[in-house]
N, C-alpha and C positions, 0 to 999 in steps of 0.2 A: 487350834481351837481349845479341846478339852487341856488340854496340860498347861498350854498359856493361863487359859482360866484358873487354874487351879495354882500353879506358881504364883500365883496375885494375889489367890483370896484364900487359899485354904490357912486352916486353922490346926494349932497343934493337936486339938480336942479331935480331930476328925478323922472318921476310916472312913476313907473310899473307893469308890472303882472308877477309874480312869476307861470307860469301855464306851462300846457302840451298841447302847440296845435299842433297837428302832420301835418294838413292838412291846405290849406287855406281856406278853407270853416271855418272852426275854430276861425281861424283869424280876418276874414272880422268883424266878430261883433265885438271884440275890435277895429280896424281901423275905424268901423263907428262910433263910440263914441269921437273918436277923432279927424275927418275929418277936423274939420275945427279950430282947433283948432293950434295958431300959434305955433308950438311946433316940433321939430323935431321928426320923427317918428322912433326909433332906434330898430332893433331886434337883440335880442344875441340867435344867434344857436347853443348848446352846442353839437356837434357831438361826442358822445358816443355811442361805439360798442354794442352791447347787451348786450354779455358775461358779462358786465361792469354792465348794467342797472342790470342785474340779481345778479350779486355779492352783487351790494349797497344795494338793494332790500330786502336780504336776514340778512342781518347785520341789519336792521331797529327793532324797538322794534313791537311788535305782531302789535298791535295795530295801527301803521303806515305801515304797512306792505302791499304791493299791488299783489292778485295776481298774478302768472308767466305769466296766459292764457290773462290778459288785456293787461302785459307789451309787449308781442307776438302779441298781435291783433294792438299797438300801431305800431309797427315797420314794421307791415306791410301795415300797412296807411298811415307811414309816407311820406310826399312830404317838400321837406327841401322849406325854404321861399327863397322869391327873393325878391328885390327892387319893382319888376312891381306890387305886389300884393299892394302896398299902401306907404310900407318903403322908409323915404331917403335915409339908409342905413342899411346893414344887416351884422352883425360881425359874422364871425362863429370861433370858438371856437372849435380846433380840440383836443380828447383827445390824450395825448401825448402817 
Protein backbone atom coordinates (compact mmCIF):
# COMPACT_ATOMS: atom_id res chain seq x y z
CA UNK A 1 0.00 0.00 0.00
CA UNK A 2 1.86 2.88 1.35
CA UNK A 3 5.34 2.32 -0.40
CA UNK A 4 3.74 1.05 -3.66
CA UNK A 5 2.06 4.33 -3.43
CA UNK A 6 4.84 6.30 -2.94
CA UNK A 7 7.27 4.34 -5.44
CA UNK A 8 4.68 5.60 -8.27
CA UNK A 9 4.18 8.97 -7.18
CA UNK A 10 6.58 10.53 -4.96
CA UNK A 11 8.34 13.45 -5.99
CA UNK A 12 12.09 14.45 -5.66
CA UNK A 13 10.68 17.73 -3.94
CA UNK A 14 9.16 15.52 -1.09
CA UNK A 15 9.81 14.50 2.67
CA UNK A 16 7.83 12.07 3.98
CA UNK A 17 6.75 9.43 6.32
CA UNK A 18 5.97 6.20 5.02
CA UNK A 19 3.86 5.33 8.72
CA UNK A 20 0.44 4.16 10.07
CA UNK A 21 -1.04 7.00 11.75
CA UNK A 22 -4.71 5.98 12.40
CA UNK A 23 -5.73 8.84 14.65
CA UNK A 24 -4.82 12.64 14.88
CA UNK A 25 -3.32 12.57 18.01
CA UNK A 26 -0.76 10.53 15.88
CA UNK A 27 -0.41 12.97 13.61
CA UNK A 28 -0.02 16.09 15.47
CA UNK A 29 3.71 15.08 16.30
CA UNK A 30 4.72 14.89 12.79
CA UNK A 31 2.82 18.41 12.01
CA UNK A 32 4.57 19.91 14.84
CA UNK A 33 7.91 19.24 13.43
CA UNK A 34 7.04 20.75 10.48
CA UNK A 35 4.86 23.75 11.53
CA UNK A 36 6.76 26.18 10.53
CA UNK A 37 8.38 25.08 8.00
CA UNK A 38 7.57 26.76 4.47
CA UNK A 39 6.56 23.70 2.83
CA UNK A 40 3.35 22.33 1.79
CA UNK A 41 1.79 19.92 4.13
CA UNK A 42 0.35 17.01 1.96
CA UNK A 43 -1.46 13.67 3.29
CA UNK A 44 -2.08 10.73 1.21
CA UNK A 45 -5.07 8.58 2.81
CA UNK A 46 -4.76 5.16 1.37
CA UNK A 47 -8.41 3.98 1.99
CA UNK A 48 -8.24 0.22 2.30
CA UNK A 49 -10.94 -2.13 3.26
CA UNK A 50 -9.63 -4.44 5.98
CA UNK A 51 -10.31 -7.69 4.27
CA UNK A 52 -7.47 -6.05 1.95
CA UNK A 53 -5.21 -5.02 4.94
CA UNK A 54 -5.56 -8.73 6.20
CA UNK A 55 -4.97 -10.23 2.71
CA UNK A 56 -1.50 -8.05 2.04
CA UNK A 57 -0.72 -8.85 5.63
CA UNK A 58 -0.90 -12.36 5.26
CA UNK A 59 1.37 -12.65 1.76
CA UNK A 60 4.29 -10.63 3.81
CA UNK A 61 7.35 -12.70 4.62
CA UNK A 62 7.23 -14.06 8.62
CA UNK A 63 9.25 -11.64 9.56
CA UNK A 64 7.43 -8.47 8.33
CA UNK A 65 4.33 -9.92 9.25
CA UNK A 66 1.93 -7.86 11.65
CA UNK A 67 -0.46 -9.35 13.80
CA UNK A 68 -4.26 -9.72 12.82
CA UNK A 69 -5.36 -8.55 16.52
CA UNK A 70 -3.03 -4.97 15.98
CA UNK A 71 -4.22 -4.56 12.33
CA UNK A 72 -8.08 -4.95 14.01
CA UNK A 73 -7.23 -2.54 16.97
CA UNK A 74 -5.80 -0.15 14.08
CA UNK A 75 -9.19 0.02 12.24
CA UNK A 76 -10.86 0.50 15.01
CA UNK A 77 -8.96 3.70 15.93
CA UNK A 78 -8.95 4.80 12.80
CA UNK A 79 -10.27 8.50 12.25
CA UNK A 80 -9.34 9.34 8.44
CA UNK A 81 -7.39 12.91 8.49
CA UNK A 82 -8.88 16.24 7.38
CA UNK A 83 -7.27 19.64 6.26
CA UNK A 84 -8.18 21.24 9.81
CA UNK A 85 -5.80 19.01 11.65
CA UNK A 86 -2.76 20.98 10.20
CA UNK A 87 -2.72 19.74 6.13
CA UNK A 88 -3.00 22.12 3.03
CA UNK A 89 -4.24 19.38 1.61
CA UNK A 90 -5.44 15.66 2.05
CA UNK A 91 -5.47 13.10 -1.08
CA UNK A 92 -7.31 10.14 -0.35
CA UNK A 93 -6.71 7.28 -2.15
CA UNK A 94 -9.70 5.08 -2.54
CA UNK A 95 -8.98 1.27 -3.01
CA UNK A 96 -10.50 0.45 -6.34
Amino acid sequence: GKSTYLEKNAKDDWLYFDATLCAPKRRKHLLKLVAKADIKKVCVYLDTPADVCVSRNAARTADRRVPKATIDQMFERLIAPVVGEGFDEVITVTYP
